[in-house]
N, C-alpha and C positions, 0 to 999 in steps of 0.2 A: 551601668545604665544604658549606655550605646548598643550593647549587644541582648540590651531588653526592647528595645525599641527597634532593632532591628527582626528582632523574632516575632514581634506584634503582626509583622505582614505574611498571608498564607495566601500561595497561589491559589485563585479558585480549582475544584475539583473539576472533571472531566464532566461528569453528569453536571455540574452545576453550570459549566459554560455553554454545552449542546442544550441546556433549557435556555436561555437566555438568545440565542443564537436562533430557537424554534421563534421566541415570542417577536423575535426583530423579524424575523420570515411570516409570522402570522399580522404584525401591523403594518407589513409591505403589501398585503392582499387587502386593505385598506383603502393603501397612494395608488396603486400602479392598477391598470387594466390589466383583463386577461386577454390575449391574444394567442394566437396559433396560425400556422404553415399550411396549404398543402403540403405532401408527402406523394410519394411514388416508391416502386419497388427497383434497384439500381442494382444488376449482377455483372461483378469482376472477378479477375482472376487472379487466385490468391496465391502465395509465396512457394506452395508444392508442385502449383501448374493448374489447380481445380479449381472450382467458380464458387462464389458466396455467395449471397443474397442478402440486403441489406434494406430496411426501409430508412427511405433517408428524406429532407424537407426540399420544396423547390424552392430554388432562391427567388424572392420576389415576389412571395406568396403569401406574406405575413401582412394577416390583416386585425384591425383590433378589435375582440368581439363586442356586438355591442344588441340593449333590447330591443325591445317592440316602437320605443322611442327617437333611437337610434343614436343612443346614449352609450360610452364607452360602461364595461360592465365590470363591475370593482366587486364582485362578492366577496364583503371580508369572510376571513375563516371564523365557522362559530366559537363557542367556548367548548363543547360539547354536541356529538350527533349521536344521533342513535341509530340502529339498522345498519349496523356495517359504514356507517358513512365518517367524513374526516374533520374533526373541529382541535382545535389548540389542544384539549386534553386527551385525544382520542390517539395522539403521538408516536407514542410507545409500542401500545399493542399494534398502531396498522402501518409503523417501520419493524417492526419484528418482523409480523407475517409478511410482509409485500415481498415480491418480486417470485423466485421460483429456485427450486435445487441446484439450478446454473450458476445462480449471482448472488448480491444483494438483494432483499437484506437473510429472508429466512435459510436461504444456502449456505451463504457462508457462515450465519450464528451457528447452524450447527455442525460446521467444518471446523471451525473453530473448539465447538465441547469436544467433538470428538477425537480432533486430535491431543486436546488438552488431557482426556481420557487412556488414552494410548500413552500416552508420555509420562500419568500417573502410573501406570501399572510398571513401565518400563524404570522410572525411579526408585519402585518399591523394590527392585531386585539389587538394587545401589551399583549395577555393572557401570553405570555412566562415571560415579562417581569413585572408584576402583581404577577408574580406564583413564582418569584423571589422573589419580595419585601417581599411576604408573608414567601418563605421559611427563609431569612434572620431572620423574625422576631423570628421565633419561635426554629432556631437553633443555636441561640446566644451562643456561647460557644464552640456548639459543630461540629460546622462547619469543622473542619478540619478532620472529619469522612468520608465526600463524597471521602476522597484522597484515601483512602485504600480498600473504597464498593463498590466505581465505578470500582478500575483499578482492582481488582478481578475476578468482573462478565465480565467485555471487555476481560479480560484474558480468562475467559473459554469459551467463544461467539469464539473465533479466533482457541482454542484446540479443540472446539467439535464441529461448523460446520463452520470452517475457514472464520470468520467475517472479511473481509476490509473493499471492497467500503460501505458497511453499516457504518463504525465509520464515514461516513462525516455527515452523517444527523442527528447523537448524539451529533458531534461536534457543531454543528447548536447549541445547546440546554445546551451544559455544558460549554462552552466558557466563555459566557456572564455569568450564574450564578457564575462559578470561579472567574469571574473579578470581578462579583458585592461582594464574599464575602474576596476580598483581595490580589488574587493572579493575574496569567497572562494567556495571552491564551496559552503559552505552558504548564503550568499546564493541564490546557484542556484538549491540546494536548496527552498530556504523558496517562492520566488517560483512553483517549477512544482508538486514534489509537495507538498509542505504545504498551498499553496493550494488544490489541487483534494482531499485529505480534509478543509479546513474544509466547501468548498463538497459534500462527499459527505457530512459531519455534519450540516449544516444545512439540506438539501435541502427542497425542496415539492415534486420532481417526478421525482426523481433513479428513474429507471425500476427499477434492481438492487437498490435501498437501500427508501427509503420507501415504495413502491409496494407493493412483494413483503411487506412488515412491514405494511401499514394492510392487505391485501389478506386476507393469514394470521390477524391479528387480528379481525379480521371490523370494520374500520371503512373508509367509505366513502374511497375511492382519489383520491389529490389531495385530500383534507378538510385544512385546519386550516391553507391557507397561507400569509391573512395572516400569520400567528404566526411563521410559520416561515420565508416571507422578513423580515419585521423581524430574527429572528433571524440568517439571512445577513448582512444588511449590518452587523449590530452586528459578530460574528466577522469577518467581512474586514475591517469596518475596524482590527481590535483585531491583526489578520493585518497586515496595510499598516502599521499605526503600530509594531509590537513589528521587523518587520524591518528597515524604515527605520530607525530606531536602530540597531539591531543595523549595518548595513552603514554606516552614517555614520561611527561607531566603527572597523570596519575600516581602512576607507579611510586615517583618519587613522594607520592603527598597523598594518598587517596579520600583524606578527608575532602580533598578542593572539590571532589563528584557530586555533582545536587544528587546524583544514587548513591552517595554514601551511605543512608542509612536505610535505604528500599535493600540496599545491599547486604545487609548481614544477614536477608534471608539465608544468602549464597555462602555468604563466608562463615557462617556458625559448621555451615559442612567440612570446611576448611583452613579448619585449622593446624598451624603449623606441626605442631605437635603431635596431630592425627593422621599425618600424611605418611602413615607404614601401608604398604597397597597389597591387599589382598586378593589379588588378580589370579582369580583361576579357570578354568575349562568351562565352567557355567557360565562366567561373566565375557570370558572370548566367547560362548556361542548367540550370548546377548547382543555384543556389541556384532558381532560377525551378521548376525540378524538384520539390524540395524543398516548394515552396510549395504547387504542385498537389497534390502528393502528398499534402499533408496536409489541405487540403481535400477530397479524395478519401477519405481517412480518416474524417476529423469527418462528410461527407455519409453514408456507408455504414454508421457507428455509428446514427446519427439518425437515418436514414429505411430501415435494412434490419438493425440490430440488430446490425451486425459486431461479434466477437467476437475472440478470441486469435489460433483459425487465420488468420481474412482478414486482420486489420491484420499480422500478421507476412506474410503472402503481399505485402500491401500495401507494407511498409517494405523488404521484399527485391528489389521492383521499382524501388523506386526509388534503392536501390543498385546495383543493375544499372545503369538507366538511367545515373546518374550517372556508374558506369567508363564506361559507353560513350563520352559525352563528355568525359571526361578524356584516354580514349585518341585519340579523333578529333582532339580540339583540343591534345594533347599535354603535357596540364596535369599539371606537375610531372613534367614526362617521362614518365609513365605509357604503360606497353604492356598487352600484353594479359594479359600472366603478372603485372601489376602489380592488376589487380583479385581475383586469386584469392589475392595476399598480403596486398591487402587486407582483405577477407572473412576471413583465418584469422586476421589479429593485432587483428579486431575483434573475432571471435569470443570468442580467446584472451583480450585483456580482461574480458572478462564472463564470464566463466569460474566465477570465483568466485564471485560472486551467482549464479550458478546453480545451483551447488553447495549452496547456504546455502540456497535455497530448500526441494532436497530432502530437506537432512539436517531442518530445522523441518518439515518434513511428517512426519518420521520421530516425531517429541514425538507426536501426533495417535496415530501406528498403534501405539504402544508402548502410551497407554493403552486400547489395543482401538477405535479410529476413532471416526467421529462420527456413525452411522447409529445412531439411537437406538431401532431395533429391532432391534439386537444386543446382547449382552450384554460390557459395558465398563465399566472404571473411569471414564472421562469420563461417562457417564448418571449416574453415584453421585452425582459431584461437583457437576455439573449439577440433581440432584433438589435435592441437600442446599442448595444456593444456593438455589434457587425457593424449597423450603420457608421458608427462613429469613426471607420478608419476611412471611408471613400474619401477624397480627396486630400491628403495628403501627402508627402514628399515618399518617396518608395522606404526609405530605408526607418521613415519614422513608420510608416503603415508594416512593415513588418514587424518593428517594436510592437505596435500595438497589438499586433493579434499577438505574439508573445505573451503580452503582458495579459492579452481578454481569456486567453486557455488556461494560464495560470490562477489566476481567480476563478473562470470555470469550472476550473478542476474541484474548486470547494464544493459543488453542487453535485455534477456528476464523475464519480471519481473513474469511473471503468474505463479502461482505455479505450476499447472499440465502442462502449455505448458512446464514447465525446465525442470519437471521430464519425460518427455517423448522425451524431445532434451539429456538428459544429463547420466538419468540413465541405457540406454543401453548401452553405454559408460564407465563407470564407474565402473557398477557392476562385466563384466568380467575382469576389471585389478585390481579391488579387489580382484578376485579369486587368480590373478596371485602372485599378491602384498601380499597376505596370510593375509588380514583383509576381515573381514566377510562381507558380503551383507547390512546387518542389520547397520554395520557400515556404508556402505556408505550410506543409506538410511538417517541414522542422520547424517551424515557430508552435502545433499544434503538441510535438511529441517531446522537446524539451519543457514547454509552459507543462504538459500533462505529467513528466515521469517528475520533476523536481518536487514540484508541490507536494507530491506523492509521501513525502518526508516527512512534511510537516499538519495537514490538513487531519482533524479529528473525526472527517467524514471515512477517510482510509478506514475499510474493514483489516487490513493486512498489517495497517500501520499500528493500531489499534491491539490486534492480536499479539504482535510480537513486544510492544509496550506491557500485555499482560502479560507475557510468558517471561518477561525482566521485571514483574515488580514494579513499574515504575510509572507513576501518574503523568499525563500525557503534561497539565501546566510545568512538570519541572525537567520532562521534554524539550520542551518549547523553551526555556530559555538555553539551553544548551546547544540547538538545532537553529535556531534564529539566523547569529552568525554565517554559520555554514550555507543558512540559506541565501541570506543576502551576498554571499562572496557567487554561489552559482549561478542565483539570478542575474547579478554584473556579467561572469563571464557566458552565460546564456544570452544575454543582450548582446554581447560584442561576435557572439557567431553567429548570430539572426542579421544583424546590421555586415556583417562582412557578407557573408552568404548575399544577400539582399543586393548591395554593393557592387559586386564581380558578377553576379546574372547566376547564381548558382541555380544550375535546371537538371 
């Protein structure tokens, strides 16, 4: 009876919470006025030595729109617009399309199909799953090594050139071998994207993230890094030791995983008794593909700034590549109608996450966008947060902008689009508040990388959820914990920082 009543409770679904989430954002357009910034155009020098250009808000400039009457202007959102315009049900389709091939929402939906496409084709050749069998065999013992050398190097990938959307297509790839040698795919999880938003929280150098924010703030670019690799290595290793536990526990039990049963997508490939590995010359020049290819990735991110378009251009070549030797060397029987069925049931996997990416963009356009020389309920919201840290004690007014990026972050997830909604904002009631620039610069980029984790508006966080199978609610109780253990020790580096004059 106990354990009928306990199965009686299902996490809401992913889609069912981001509709719920749109209608509390569409009766907020209701309560709140729309208001809006001036803006100006503000160029600094970015972390290679060359200049950006950023439109960014004047602080001071926020006024609350209002009509002919002279009445604050609440136009709620309708139920329905026609002509391209945006009402509660219009959601969907105008967070798919918005933004452009750089970003959110319609870039990354199809960064996302397409590398889910490319990773179809590359599963239909089974070299990933070959490449398994083999590693299994020969790291018997020492298996529990991948937990600390993967979340390491995704850690420094996210500090030195701000890695997300990249951890879906590693998740692709470390999931299943995790599952095969024990664990779950939030192990996976943990070891690709988690670690690379510690390492995008805690950055010195992270191009997207701290550079665009010291840059906007008007403090000197790469300043402050002692501080802030000490803080890296404290979070990673607080990253390496909470997973390590966490996956040691599995191991021992792996029924205790809320992916337990997302999970036997992974393990019906892995089973005990199927693990003789048929590792040969086709499947080394698959996985060998593979390897280049992602060197090819990491190199063009780092030294030429690739973005969305190129690495999906990138990871669709080397699904290509990969049919093509599957087909020559016959791997898993593969023909040539065999790669395009590959491509469409990888696609169709990720599917989903691509969908969820568009409808969380749809939250954003509901309260009137995020260009904060428009007039919108998010600029309201936005001012009302800023204002509320001016006179307070220094080290509570860095808590607070802590706390106001962190919940920011729900709205607008992109790192440099926050820092240039938020830290013209912030930096001068820093001044006022008598905590340093540099502080708010790190109350901006721990509140932005943490939440990163956890927020259903993440397109990246989102993708790599789909590429493990596993619904974001049964996420979230697993991530929760984790989050609140960061947010404490994120507070206590904002509050010391704050404390000691850290500039």
């Amino acid at each position: 009876m106990e354990n009928r009543r306990k199965s009686k409770f299902q996490m809401p679904d992913t889609f069912v919470i981001i509709f719920f989430v749109v209608l509390a954002a569409a009766l907020l357009t209701y309560v709140l006025p729309q208001g809006q910034f001036e803006t100006e155009e503000v160029t600094f020098t970015t972390s290679d030595g060359g200049e950006d250009t950023r439109t960014v808000l004047v602080p001071g400039s926020f006024e609350t729109v209002t009509d002919d009457d002279g009445s604050p202007v609440r136009d709620g959102v309708s139920l329905f617009e026609g002509g391209g315009g945006v009402g509660f049900l219009n959601y969907v389709f105008e967070g798919l399309v918005s933004g452009d091939k750089w970003g959110s929402a319609v870039g990354v939906v199809a960064f996302i199909i397409i590398i889910g496409g490319a990773f179809g084709i590359i599963m239909k050749t089974r070299a990933i799953e070959e490449g398994i069998f083999a590693m299994i065999k020969r790291t018997k013992g020492r298996e529990n090594l991948i937990i600390p050398i993967m979340f390491v190097l995704f850690s420094l990938g996210g500090a030195v050139f701000g890695m997300g959307e990249e951890a879906i297509a590693f998740a692709m790839i470390l999931i299943p071998l995790v599952i095969a040698l024990g664990y779950d795919a939030i192990t996976g999880i943990m070891i690709t994207y988690v670690a690379t938003q510690i390492g995008f929280a805690t950055s010195w150098m992270n191009p997207f993230g701290v550079a665009i924010a010291q840059g906007v703030a008007d403090v000197p670019v790469l300043s402050g890094a002692p501080f802030r690799i000490a803080m890296w290595v404290f979070f990673t290793l607080v990253g390496v030791t909470y997973t390590w536990i966490y996956a040691s526990r599995i191991k021992k039990d792996p029924t205790r995983s809320v992916s337990y049963e997302s999970d036997e997508y992974f393990r019906k490939d892995f089973k005990q008794e199927d693990i003789k590995s048929k590792f040969g010359l086709g499947h080394g020049l698959v996985v060998g593909t593979i390897v280049i290819g992602i060197v090819w990735i990491v190199w063009g991110v780092v030294q030429h700034a690739y973005y969305i378009p190129e690495i999906a251009t990138q990871f669709f070549t080397i699904g290509l590549v990969a049919g093509i030797i599957g087909v020559i060397f016959k791997l898993n029987g593969m023909t040539i109608n065999d790669i395009a069925s590959g491509f469409t049931q990888g696609a169709r996997d990720l599917l989903p996450a691509a969908l969820i990416v568009g409808m969380a963009k749809g939250i954003v356009i509901i309260l009137g966008g995020d260009d904060p020389g428009e007039p919108s309920v998010l600029n309201t919201i936005m001012n009302a947060a800023g204002g509320s840290i001016e006179g307070l004690p220094v080290a509570l007014s860095a808590w607070f902008m802590f706390l106001f990026q962190s919940i920011f972050n729900f709205f607008v997830v992109s790192g440099s689009g926050q820092a240039a909604l938020t830290m013209p904002l912030l930096a001068p009631l820093a001044d006022i508040a008598g905590v340093s620039r540099q502080v708010a610069v790190l109350a901006y980029q721990l509140g932005d990388g943490f939440t990163n984790m956890i927020v259903p508006t993440s397109a990246a966080l989102m993708g790599v959820l789909g590429a493990a199978r596993l619904d974001w609610g049964k996420w979230f109780l697993f991530v929760i914990k984790f989050q609140v253990l960061l947010f404490v020790l994120g507070s206590a580096f904002v509050i010391i920082a704050a404390l000691i004059g850290f500039s």
